[in-house]
Steps between C-alpha positions, in 0.01 A plus 500: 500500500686851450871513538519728848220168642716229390827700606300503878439147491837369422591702807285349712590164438883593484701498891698777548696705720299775513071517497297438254400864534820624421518353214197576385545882538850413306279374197272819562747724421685298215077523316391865617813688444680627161824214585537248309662138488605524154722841362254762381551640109663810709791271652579397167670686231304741237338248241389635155276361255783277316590355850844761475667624862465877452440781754440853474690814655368834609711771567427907603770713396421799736726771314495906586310641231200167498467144608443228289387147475639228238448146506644229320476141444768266481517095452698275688837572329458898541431599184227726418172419417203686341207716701295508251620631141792707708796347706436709800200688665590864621313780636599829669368769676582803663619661723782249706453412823723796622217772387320338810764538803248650754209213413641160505179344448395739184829363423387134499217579366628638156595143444202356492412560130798306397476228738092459367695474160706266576285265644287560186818360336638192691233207549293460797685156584847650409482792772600322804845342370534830274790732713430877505770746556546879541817671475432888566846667319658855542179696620491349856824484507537837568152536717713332764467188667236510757255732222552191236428211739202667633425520121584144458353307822138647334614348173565196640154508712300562191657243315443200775159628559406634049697204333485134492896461353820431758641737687807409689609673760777676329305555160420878594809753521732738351744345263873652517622626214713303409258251525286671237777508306565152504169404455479705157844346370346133566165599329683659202750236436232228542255627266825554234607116578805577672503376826727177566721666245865630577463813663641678209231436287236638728373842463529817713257723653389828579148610642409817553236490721274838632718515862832313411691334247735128459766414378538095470718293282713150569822506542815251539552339803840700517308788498264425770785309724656886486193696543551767772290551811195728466517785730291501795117445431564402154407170365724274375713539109451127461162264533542089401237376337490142341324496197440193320778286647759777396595749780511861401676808698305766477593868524218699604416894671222702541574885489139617702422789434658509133138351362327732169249668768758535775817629359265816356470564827892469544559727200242799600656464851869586341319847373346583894174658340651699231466470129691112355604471185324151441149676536346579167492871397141645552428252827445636829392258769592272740561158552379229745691240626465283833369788678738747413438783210708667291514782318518442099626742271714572248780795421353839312740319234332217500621122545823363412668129445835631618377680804238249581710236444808707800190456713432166454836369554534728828131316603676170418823610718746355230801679661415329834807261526551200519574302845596149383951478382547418163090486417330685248180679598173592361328774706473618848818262579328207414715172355428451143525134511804531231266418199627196272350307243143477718451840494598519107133430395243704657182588558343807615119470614233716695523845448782416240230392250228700612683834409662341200191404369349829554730732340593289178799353620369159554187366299172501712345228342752236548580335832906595479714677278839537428703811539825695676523777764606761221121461399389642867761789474362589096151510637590712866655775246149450302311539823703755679446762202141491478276714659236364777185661321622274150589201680159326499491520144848333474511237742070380492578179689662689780220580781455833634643521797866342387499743184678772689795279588520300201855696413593390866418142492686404186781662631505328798437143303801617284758617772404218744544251230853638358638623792326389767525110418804604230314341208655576156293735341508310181452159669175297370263508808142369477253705618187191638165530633438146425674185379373270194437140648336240322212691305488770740652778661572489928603764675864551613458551838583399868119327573618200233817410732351473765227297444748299309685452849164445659445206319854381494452414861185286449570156504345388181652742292841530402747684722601752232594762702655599874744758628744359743 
């Protein structure tokens, strides 16, 4: 006798409140349908091979110039585990999500190629209890907000309907700045073992992303106790994150706008269509940005450091004063957060390392080097005196269509750095694409912190991580 016959005759024989019918259709659903009495693998938590709790964590940085995919893998204490021979899986294509404003879907679909990957990647049996996020950054921020949820409600669509990972309902938006920002300073100071540390042996950071650039670094809880007020429609100086038991205050902006592809935008705008100094000599063009062009070229004298640098700090409105008593400022009347001993060892990532590593100042082969701001101002001078027909020849890692403004983007790195953020020029910075960990190399950016809080707030794993 099968188990659904013997099931029906027990019911027979049983009295009950109800028919024997109803029961029986009870039973029918309990055998013909996908419940079950007993949990299913996918109620329980992520099982590998050597019976060890671990769960992986997908998570789409949607940035200005390209969106990306990278997905790690993490046991049940939060610490890393391999993907293969590498740390971390990471893919990127281009362009971001904000080259599609007028086709949401198109949009959607440019994801698909790393979403295929990443199911590639995580195992069939993992997917469902695996969380997927998006953040989409500084490029639809400034699309506006009805443009980027349009953008984002076909994201999420395609991802319920492509993927078999979990989506919660929040797990598709646009991260705040400072938010991004904080995101990066947890990945950083994780990967370097710092976190649950005193806050003023944690590292700083600055990424310089295509549309905007942060500023994050802890600071005392005097400090952040006597943080001023943001003006209106600014996010808040101060976010509270507890990280490993040990609560950190965390000061933290986002200057949009101020990004490597943006603020050449800002600086051709301070010229109105006439020749800048921060245009190589020999280049006549013009430059695309977020729908706007400019006109790029440079002075019948050429391009200069010291004129191109007058520009620069005019783009960066230095002389803009500031509005908090007693405060010090960085640009555009925004707080500084009063540095202190977590802003004394920093990093400088993104566009930092990719220029450094492209004209000699950092080493391309290595995932970070050290060096000061003086070494962006020696090579600006460098680049601001050569001509655009010989610059190819000098600067071969450099692709085509940054060569003309390679004179303008170191100064930029160099002004914003020293008087911008007020750096020491002969301070030891280190310029990072990626951080050493274990026997490999991870990258330092936002997409590790967040998974990281992801999977703080699954119950089997350990609560490493949550603002408050």
């Amino acid at each position: 006798m099968d188990l659904k016959s013997l099931f029906t005759f027990f019911l027979l024989l049983m009295p009950s409140f109800c028919s024997s019918h109803q029961y029986l259709m009870r039973i029918n659903n309990i055998l013909n349908t996908n419940r079950k009495i007993l949990p299913t693998k996918q109620q329980l938590p992520n099982i590998d091979d050597n019976n060890n709790v671990t769960s992986y964590a997908v998570i789409f940085d949607a940035g200005s110039s390209g969106s990306r995919v990278h997905v790690f893998h993490f046991d049940q204490n939060l610490n890393l585990l391999h993907i293969g021979s590498d740390i971390e899986f990471y893919k990127k294509i281009e362009p971001g999500l904000s080259a599609y404003a007028d086709n949401p879907e198109e949009a959607a679909n440019s994801l698909i190629p790393l979403i295929d990957e990443a199911q590639n990647i995580v195992p069939q049996e993992f997917q469902p209890n695996t969380p997927l996020r998006l953040g989409a950054t500084a490029g639809l921020r400034l699309l506006g907000v009805d443009t980027a949820e349009r953008i984002l409600q076909a994201v999420r669509d395609m991802f319920r309907t492509r993927s078999n990972f979990d989506v919660e309902s929040d797990a598709v938006t646009v991260i705040d700045g400072s938010q991004e920002g904080s995101y990066m300073w947890v990945a950083l100071n994780y990967l370097l073992g710092k976190l649950g540390k005193e806050y003023s042996e944690t590292v700083a950071a600055v990424d310089l992303g295509g549309a905007s650039v942060q500023m994050v670094y802890a600071v005392s809880k005097y400090t952040a106790l006597n943080a001023p007020k943001p003006l209106d429609g600014q996010d808040p100086y101060i976010k509270n994150v507890i990280l490993k038991g040990q609560e950190y205050n965390l000061y933290v902006h986002s200057y949009l706008r101020y990004g490597s592809d943006a603020a050449r935008g800002e600086i051709l705008n301070i010229t109105h269509n006439s020749a800048n100094p921060c245009v190589l000599a020999g280049f006549d063009g013009t430059y695309n940005y977020s729908g706007n062009e400019y006109k790029a070229y440079a002075p019948s004298s050429g391009s200069s450091f010291e004129k191109c640098r007058e520009t620069v700090r005019e783009a960066l409105k230095l002389e803009a004063p500031c509005p908090y008593k007693n405060k010090e400022c960085t640009f555009g009347g925004i707080w500084s957060g009063g540095g202190g001993s977590g802003q004394k060892n920093l990093y400088v990532a993104t566009s930092f390392f990719y220029l450094a590593s492209e004209t000699g100042i950092a080493d391309p082969n290595k995932p970070n080097s050290k060096a000061v701001p003086m070494d962006y101002k020696v090579a600006a001078k460098k680049a601001c005196a050569t001509k655009y027909e010989d610059a190819a020849s000098i600067y071969h890692l450099v692709t085509t269509d940054r060569l003309p403004y390679v004179c303008m983007d170191l100064t930029y790195q160099y002004t914003l750095l020293v008087e911008g953020f007020r750096i020491n020029p002969l301070q030891e910075i280190t310029v990072t694409q990626q951080i050493e960990y274990e026997d490999a190399v991870v990258d330092a950016s936002w997409p590790l912190g967040s998974a990281i809080e992801a999977l703080s707030s699954l119950p089997t794993f350990e609560r490493l991580m949550y603002f408050i």
